[in-house]
C-alpha positions in Angstrom: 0.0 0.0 0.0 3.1 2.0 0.4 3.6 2.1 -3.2 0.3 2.9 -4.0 0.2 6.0 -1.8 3.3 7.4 -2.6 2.0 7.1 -6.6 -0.7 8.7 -5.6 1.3 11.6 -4.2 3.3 11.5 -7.7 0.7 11.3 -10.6 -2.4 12.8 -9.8 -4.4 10.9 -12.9 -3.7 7.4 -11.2 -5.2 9.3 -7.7 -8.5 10.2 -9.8 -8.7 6.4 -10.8 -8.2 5.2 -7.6 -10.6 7.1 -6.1 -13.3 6.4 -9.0 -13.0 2.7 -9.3 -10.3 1.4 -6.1 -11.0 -2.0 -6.5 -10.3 -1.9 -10.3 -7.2 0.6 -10.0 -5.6 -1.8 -7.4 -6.1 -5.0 -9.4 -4.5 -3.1 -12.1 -1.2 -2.6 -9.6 -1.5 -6.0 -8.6 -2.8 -5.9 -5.3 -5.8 -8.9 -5.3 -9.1 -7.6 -3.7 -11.6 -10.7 -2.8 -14.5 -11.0 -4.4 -17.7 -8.9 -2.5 -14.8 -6.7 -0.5 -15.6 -3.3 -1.2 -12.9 -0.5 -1.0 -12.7 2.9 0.4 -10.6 5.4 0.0 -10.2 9.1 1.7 -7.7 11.8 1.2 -6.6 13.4 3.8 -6.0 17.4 4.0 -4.5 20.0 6.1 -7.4 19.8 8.5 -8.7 16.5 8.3 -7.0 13.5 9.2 -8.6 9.8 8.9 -8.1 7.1 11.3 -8.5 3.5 10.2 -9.3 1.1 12.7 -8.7 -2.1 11.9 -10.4 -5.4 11.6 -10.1 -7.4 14.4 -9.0 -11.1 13.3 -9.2 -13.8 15.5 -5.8 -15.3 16.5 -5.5 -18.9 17.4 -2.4 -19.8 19.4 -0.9 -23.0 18.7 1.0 -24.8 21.8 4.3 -23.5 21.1 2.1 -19.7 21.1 0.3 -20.8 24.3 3.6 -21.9 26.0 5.3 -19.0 25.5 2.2 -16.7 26.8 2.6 -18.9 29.9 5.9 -18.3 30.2 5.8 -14.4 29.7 7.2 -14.5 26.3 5.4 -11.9 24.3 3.3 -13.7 21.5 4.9 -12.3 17.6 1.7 -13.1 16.2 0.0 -13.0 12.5 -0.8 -9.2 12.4 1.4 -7.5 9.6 2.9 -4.1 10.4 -0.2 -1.5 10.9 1.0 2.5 9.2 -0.7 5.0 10.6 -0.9 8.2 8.1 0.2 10.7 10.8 3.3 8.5 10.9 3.8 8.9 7.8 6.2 11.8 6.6 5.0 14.0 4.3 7.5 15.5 1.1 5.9 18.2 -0.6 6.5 17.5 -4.2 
């Protein structure tokens, strides 16, 4: 998504198309969107910010997982790196 954003930021025509048909401009790039998964998009400006939460997935811990919650061990789980926009550094172009 990375990628995608910072094109976004560089050519202002792919931008329009994503934010007319997402779903169709990201299969374009690659990205796969499952069938009945509908996309949204925002733009942020100087005064408006979105936050995205999440969907929550349900994690199952296998033994090794359990055993090391027992023992303290944090658990390094299935949830991929999360990028918040404000996060994000902004290079005006």
């Amino acid at each position: 998504m990375q990628r995608i954003v910072a094109r976004c930021w560089e050519d202002e025509a792919f931008k329009e198309r994503l934010l007319a048909d997402p779903a169709a401009t990201l299969a374009a790039e690659g990205v796969q969107v499952p069938e009945g998964v509908t996309i949204n998009v925002a733009v942020d400006s100087e005064d408006v910010r979105t936050l995205v939460i999440p969907l929550r997935q349900p994690v199952e811990l296998g033994d090794a997982q359990l055993q090391s919650a027992v023992a303290g061990a944090p658990y390094m789980g299935a949830c991929g790196p999360i990028v918040y926009p404000w996060a994000v550094r902004y290079v005006p172009v």
